[in-house]
Every structure is written in C-alpha cells, then in structure tokens.
TORSE-552043 format. One line per 8 residues: their letters; for each residue x, y, z of N, C-alpha, C, O. Coordinates in Angstrom, 3 decimals, m for minus. Example, Ala and Ser with C-alpha at 12.3 -4.5 7.8 and 13.67 -1.06 7.14 Angstrom:
TORSE-552043
as> 13.190:m5.690:7.800:12.300:m4.500:7.800:13.200:m3.300:7.800:14.236:m3.319:8.465 | 12.850:m2.250:7.080:13.670:m1.060:7.140:12.900:0.030:7.870:13.409:1.138:8.039
end
This chain:
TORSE-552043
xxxxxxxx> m30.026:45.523:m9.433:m29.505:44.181:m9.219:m28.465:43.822:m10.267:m27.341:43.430:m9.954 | m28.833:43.955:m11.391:m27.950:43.726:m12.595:m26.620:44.546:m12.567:m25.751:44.122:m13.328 | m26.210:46.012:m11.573:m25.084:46.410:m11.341:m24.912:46.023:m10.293:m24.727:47.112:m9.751 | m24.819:45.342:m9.543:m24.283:44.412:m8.725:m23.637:43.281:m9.227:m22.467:42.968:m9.007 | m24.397:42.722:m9.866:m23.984:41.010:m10.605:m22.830:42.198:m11.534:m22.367:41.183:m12.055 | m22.373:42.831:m11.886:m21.795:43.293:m12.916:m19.974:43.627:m12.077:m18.787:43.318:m12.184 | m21.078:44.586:m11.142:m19.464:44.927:m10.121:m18.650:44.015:m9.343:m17.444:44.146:m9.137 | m19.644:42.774:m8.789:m18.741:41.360:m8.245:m18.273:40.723:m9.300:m17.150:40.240:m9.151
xxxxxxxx> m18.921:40.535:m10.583:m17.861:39.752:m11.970:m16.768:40.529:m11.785:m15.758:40.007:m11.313 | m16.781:41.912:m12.124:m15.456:43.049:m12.287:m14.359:42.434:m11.197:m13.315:41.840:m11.469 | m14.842:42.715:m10.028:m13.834:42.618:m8.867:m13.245:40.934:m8.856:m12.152:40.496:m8.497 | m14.630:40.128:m9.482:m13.627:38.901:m9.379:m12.787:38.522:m10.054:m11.800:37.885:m9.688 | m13.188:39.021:m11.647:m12.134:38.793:m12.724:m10.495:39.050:m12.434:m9.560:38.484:m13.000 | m10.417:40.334:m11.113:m9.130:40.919:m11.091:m8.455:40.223:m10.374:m7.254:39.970:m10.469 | m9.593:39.705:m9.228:m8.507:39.017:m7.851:m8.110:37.790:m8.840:m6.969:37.391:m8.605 | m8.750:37.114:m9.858:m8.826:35.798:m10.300:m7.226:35.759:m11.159:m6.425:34.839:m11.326
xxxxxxxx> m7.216:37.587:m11.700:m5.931:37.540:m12.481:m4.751:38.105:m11.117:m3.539:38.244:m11.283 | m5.143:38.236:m10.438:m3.825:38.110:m9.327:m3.187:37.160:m9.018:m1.962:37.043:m8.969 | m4.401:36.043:m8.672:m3.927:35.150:m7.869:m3.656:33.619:m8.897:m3.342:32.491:m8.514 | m3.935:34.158:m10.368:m3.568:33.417:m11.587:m1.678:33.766:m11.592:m0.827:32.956:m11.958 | m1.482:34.821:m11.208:m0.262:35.901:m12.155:0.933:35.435:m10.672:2.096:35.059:m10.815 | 0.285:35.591:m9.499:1.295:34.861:m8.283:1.606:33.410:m8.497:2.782:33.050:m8.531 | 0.104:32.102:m8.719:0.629:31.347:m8.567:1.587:31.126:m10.190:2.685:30.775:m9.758 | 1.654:31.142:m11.046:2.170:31.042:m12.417:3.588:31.244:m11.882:4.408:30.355:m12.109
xxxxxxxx> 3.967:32.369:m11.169:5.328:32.598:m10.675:5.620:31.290:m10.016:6.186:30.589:m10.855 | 5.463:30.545:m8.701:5.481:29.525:m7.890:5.542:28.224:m8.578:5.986:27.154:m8.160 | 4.929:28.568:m9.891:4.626:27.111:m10.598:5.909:26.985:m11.656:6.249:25.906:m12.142 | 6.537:28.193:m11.925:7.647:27.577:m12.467:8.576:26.807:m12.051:9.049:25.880:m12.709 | 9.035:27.252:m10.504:10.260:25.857:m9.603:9.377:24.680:m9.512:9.943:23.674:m9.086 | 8.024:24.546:m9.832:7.956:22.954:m10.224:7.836:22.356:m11.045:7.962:21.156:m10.798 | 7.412:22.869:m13.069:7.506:23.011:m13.771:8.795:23.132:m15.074:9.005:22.568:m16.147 | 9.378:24.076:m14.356:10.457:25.170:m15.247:11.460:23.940:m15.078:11.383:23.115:m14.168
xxxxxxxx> 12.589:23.947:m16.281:13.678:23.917:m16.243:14.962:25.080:m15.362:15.152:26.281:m15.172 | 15.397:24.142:m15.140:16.759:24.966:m14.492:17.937:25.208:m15.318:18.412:24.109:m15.608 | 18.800:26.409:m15.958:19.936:26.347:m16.303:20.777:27.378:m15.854:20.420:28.410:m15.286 | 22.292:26.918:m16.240:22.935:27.901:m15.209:23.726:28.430:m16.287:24.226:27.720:m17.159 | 23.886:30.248:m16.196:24.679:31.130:m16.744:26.077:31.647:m16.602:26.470:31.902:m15.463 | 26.684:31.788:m17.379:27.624:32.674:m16.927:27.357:34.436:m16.639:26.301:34.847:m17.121 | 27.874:35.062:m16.199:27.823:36.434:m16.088:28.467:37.363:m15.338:28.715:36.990:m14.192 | 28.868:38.631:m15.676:29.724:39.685:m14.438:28.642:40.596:m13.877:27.825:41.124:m14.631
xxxxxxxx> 28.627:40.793:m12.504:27.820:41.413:m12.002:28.407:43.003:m11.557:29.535:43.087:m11.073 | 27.671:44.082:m11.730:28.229:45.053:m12.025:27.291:45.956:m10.415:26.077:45.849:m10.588 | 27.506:46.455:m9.537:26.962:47.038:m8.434:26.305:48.673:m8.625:26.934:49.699:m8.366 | 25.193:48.624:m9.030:24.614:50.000:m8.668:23.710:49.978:m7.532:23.270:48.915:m7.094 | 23.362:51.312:m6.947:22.253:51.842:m6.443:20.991:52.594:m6.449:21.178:53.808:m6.541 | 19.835:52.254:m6.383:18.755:52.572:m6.664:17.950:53.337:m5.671:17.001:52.634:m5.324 | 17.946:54.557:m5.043:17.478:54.974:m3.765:16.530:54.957:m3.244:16.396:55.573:m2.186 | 15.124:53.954:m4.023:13.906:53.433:m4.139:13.839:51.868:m3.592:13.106:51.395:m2.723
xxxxxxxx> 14.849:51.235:m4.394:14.558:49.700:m4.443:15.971:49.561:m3.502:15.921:48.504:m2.872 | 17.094:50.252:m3.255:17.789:49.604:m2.745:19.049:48.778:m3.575:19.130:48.787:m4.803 | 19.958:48.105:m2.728:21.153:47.642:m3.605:20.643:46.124:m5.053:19.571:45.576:m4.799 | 20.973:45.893:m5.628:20.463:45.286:m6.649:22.268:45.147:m7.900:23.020:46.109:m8.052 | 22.459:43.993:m8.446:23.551:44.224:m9.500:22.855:43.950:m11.001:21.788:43.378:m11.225 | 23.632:44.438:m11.792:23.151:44.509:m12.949:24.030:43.104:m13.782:25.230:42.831:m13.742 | 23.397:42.710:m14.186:23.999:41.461:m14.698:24.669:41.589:m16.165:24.229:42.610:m16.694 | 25.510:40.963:m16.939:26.076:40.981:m18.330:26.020:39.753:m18.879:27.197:39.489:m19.129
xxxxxxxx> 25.305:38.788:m19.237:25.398:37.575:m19.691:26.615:37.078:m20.800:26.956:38.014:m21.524 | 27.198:36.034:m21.023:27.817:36.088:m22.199:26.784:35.512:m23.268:27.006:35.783:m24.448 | 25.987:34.958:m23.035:25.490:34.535:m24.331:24.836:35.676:m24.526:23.953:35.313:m25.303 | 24.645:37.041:m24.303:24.478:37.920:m24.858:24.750:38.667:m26.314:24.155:39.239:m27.227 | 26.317:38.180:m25.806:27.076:39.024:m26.943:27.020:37.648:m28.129:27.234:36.463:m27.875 | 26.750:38.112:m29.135:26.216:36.831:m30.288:27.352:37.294:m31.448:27.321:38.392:m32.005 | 28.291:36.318:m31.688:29.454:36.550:m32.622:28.964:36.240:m34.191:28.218:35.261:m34.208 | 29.142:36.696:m35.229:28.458:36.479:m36.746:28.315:34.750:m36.636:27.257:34.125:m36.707
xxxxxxxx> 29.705:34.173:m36.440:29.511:32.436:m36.661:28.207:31.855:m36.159:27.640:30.892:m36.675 | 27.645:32.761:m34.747:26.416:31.786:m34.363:25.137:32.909:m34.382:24.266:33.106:m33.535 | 25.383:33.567:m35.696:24.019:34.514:m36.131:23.270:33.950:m37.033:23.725:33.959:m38.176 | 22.329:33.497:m36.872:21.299:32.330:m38.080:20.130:33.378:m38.809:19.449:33.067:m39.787 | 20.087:34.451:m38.215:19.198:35.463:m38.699:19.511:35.670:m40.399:20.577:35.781:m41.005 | 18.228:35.669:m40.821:18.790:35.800:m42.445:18.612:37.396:m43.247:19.132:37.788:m44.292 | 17.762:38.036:m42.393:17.686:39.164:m42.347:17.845:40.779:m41.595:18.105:40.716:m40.394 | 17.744:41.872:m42.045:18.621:42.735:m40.609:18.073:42.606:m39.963:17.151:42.018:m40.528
xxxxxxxx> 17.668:42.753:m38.401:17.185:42.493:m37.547:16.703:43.789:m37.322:17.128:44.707:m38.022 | 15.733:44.026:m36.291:15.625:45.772:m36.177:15.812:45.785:m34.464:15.592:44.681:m33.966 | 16.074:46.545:m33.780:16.189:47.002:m32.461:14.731:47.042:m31.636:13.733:47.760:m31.699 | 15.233:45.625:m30.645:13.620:45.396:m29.905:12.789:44.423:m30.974:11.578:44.319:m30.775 | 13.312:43.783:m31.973:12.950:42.333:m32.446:13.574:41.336:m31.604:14.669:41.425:m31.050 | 12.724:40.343:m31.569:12.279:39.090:m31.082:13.425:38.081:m31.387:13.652:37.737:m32.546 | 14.009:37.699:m30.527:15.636:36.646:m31.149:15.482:35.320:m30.198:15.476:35.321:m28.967 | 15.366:34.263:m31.010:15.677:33.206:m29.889:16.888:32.909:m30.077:17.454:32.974:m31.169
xxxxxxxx> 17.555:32.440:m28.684:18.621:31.695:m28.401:18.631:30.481:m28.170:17.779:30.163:m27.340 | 19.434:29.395:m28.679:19.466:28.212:m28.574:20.235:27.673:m27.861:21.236:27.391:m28.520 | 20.350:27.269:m26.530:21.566:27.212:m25.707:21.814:25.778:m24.691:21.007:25.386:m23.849 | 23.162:25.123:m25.024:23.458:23.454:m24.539:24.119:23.749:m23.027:24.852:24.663:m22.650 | 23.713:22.918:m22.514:24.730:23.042:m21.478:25.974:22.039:m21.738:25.732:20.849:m21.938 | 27.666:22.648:m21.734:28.781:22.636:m21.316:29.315:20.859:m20.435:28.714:19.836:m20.106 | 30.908:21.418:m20.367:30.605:20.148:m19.452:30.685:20.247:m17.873:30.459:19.454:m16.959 | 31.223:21.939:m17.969:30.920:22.159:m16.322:29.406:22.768:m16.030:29.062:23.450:m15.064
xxxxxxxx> 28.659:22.351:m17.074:27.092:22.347:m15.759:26.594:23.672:m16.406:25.371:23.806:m16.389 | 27.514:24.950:m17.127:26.883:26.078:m17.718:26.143:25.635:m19.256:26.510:24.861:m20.140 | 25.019:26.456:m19.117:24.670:26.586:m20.850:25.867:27.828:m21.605:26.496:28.735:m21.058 | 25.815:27.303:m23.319:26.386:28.169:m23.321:25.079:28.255:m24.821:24.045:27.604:m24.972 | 25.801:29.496:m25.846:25.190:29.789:m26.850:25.581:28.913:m28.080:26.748:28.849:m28.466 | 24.471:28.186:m28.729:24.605:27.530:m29.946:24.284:28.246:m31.147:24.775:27.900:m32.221 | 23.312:29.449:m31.027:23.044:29.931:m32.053:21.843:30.788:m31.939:20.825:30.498:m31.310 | 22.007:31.599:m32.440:20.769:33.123:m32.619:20.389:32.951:m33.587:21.083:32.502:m34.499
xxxxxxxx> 18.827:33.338:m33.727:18.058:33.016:m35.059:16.676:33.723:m34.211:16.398:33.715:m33.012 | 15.936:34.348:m35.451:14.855:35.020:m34.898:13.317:34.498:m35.617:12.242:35.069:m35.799 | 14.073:32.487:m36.040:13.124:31.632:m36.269:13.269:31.226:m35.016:14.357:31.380:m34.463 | 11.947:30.499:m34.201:12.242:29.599:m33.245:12.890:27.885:m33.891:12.421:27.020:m34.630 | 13.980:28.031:m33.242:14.828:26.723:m33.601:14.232:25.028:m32.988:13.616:24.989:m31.922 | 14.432:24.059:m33.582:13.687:23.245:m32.553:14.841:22.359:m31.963:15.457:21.503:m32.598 | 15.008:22.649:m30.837:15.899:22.048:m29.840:16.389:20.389:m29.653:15.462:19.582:m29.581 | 17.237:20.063:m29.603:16.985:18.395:m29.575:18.024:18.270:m27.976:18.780:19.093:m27.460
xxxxxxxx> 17.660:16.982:m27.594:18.265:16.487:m26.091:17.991:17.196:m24.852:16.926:17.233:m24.235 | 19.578:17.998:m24.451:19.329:19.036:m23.464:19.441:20.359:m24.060:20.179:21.159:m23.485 | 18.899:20.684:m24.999:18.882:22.331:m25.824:17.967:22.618:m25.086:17.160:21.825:m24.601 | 18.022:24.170:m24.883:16.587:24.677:m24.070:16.773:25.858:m25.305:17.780:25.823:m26.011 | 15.791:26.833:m25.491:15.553:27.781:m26.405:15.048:29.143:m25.061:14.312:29.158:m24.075 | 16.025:30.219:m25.829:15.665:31.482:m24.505:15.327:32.435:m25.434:15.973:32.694:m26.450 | 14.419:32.896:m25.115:14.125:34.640:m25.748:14.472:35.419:m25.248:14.716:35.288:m24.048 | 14.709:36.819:m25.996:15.804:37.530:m26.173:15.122:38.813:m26.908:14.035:38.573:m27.434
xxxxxxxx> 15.751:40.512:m27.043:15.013:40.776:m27.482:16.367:41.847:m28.245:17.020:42.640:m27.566 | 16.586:41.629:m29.852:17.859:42.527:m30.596:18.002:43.420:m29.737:17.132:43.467:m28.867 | 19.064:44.362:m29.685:19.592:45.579:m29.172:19.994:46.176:m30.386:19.495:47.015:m31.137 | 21.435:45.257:m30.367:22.503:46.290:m31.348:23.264:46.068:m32.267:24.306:45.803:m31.667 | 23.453:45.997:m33.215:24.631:45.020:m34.189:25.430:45.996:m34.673:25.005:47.147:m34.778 | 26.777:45.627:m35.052:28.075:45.965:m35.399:28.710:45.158:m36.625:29.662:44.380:m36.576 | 27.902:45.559:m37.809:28.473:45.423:m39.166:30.085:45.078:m39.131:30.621:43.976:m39.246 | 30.583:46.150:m38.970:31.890:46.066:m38.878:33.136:44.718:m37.765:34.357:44.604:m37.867
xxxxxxxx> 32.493:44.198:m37.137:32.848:42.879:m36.260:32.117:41.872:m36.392:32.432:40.744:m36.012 | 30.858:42.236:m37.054:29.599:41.405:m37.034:29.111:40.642:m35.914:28.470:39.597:m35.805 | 29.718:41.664:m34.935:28.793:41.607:m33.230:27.522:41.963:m33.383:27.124:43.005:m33.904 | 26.662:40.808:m32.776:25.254:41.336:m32.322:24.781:41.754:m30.773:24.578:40.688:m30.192 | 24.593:42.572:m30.111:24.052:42.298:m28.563:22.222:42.131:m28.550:21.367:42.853:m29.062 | 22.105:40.962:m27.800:20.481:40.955:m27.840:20.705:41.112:m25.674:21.512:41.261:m24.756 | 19.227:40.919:m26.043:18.809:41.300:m24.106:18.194:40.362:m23.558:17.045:40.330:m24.000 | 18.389:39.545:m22.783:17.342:38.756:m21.978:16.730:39.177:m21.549:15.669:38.656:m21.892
xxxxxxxx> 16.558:39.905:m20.900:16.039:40.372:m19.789:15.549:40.717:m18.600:14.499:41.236:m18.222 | 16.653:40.271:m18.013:17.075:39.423:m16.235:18.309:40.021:m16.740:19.042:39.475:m17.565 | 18.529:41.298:m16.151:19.741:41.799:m15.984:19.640:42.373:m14.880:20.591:43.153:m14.925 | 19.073:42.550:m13.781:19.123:43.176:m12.685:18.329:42.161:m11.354:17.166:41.761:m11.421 | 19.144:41.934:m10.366:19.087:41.254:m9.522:19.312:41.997:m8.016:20.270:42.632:m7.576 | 18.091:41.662:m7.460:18.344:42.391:m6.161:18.793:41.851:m5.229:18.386:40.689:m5.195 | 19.637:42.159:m4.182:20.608:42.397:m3.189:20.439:42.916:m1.749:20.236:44.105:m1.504 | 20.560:41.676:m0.538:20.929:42.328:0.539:21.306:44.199:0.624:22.056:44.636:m0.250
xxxxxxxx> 20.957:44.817:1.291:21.505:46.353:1.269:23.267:46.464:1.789:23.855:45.886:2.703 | 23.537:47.022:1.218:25.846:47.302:1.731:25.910:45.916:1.255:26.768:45.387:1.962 | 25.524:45.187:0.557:26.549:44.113:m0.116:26.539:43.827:m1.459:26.367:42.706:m1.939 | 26.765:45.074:m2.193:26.594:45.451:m3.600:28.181:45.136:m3.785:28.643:44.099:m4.260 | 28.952:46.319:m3.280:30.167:45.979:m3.448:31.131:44.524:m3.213:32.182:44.271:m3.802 | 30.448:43.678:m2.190:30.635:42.082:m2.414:30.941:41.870:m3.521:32.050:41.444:m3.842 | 29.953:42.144:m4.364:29.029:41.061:m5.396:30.484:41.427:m6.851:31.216:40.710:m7.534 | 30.202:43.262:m6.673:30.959:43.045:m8.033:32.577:43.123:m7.769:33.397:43.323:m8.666
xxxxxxxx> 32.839:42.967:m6.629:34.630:42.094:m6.248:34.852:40.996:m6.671:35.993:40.655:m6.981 | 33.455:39.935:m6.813:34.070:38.640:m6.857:34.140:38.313:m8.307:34.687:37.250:m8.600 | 33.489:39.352:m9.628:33.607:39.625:m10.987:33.048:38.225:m11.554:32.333:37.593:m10.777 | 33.253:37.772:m12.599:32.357:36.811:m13.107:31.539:35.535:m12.129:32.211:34.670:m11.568 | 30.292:35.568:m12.048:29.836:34.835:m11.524:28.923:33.508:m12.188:28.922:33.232:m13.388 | 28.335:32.939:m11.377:26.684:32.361:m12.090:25.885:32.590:m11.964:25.791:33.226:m10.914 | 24.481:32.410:m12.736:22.881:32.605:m12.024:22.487:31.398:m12.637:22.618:30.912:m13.761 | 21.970:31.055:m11.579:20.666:29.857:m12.228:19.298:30.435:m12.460:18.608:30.946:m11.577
xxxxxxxx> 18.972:30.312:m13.700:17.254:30.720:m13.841:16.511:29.653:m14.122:17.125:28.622:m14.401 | 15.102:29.629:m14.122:14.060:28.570:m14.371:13.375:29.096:m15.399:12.966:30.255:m15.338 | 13.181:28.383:m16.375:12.525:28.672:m17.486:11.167:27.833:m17.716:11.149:26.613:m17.875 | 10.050:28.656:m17.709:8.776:28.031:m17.757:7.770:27.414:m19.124:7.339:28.384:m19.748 | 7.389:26.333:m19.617:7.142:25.947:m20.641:6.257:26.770:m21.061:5.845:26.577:m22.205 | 5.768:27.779:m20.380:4.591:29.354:m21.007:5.490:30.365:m21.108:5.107:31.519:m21.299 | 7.312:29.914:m20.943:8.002:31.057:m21.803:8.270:31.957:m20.280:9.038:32.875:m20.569 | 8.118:31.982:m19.640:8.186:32.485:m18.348:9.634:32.645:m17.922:10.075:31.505:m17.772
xxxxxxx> 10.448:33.427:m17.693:11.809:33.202:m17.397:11.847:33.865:m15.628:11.039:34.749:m15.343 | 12.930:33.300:m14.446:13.031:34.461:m13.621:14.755:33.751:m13.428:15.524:33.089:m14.125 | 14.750:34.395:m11.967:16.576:34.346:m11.589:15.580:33.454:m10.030:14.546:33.567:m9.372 | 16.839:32.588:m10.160:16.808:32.053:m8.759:17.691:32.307:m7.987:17.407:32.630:m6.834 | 18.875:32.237:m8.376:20.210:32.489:m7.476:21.279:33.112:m8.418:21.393:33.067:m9.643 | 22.048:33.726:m7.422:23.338:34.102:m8.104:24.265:34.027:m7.158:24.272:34.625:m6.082 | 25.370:32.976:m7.752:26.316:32.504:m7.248:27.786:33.107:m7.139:28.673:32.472:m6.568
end
C-alpha cells in the first residue's frame, strides 16, 4: 500500500510541474510587461525544426560609456541590462552592470548573459537569449530582405522573458 501512496505522489508531483511550467508561460501576456526591440533578422535552416531567423539585438552590443561593471566580467556571467523606452515606442540600452540596477518610471531591467569583450574598442557583447524565432516554412528569406526589424517581448515579474511578435 505504502508503494502505491508513493508512486501516485511521484506521478503527481510531475503532472503538477507541467501544468505549473505551461500555465507560467500563459501568465506572462497577463502579467508581463511588453517592450519593443530593435533587431536584424538573419534566415537559417534547421532540417528538424524547420525555417526559424536568428535575431541580433542592438542592445546587445554594450559600448564602454554604458559598461557599469566594475570588474572583468567572465564569459557566461550574469549582466543586467537597464533599458528606457525611446520616443518611437523602442527600448533602448541605458546601461550594463552585473549589479542589478534599480529602475525608476518606465526602466524595465533584462538579463543577459557576458559573451565577449574587446579591450581594445571596449566593446562588450552579452546574450539575451531570444535570438532565434520560428517561422512559417519558405518564408525565411522574407524575413531577412526586409533587414532591421522589431520584436516585442513580455517580460515576466519571475524574470521570465519570451518573443511575441516580430515585426
């Protein structure tokens, strides 16, 4: 009896983290903030998943003026971004720092994760990680004709990021 009561806890714990891990997704478009990116979308193929573009953000590329980091950073450390929205409706980048910054008004704060820095320009690249967006099939090449685009993502107050659209 007691492996019974043991194997229905097991099986429920899992469905409980399924159907925790689906709705959490759903609950960000009612929850989440919305902001909109800039970015160039770049067309590969995946012979598994199908057409999909790879995205390039600009607040990616982090110039020394808006590097707040006080120390080297290492590759695959933790970077927040601090980012306003513009006056046409895009966020852009206020500043990299791998303190969490505390935001005031319409600042939203995005995580990010170091890549690569360049001493010599004192370029940093960090990663969001929503760089790949999937795609109708044969309309890859659309996507990267029309060259810089937007995405709107929703950002969830548990840190949750996804892509809603790309424009």
């Amino acid at each position: 009896m007691k492996k019974r009561w043991v194997f229905y806890t097991l099986v429920s714990l899992q469905v409980l983290f399924i159907v925790l891990m689906s709705v959490s997704y759903y609950a960000m478009d009612l929850w989440g903030k919305s902001i909109t990116l800039q970015t160039a979308p770049v067309d590969p193929r995946d012979p598994f998943y199908g057409d999909y573009v790879t995205l390039s953000y600009e607040i990616e590329e982090v110039p020394e003026d808006k590097w707040a980091a006080e120390t080297d950073v290492d590759r695959g450390e933790r970077v927040f971004l601090l980012l306003e929205e513009n006056e046409e409706g895009i966020h852009e980048l206020v500043e990299a720092s791998t303190l969490f910054p505390e935001p005031n008004g319409e600042q939203v704060v995005l995580t990010a994760k170091h890549n690569w820095s360049d001493p010599s320009t004192g370029q940093h690249r960090v990663e969001i990680g929503l760089n790949r967006y999937y795609i109708e099939e044969n309309t890859g090449l659309d996507w990267e004709e029309r060259g810089e685009g937007l995405v709107e993502i929703v950002l969830a107050p548990w840190k949750q990021k996804k892509i809603v659209s790309l424009k």
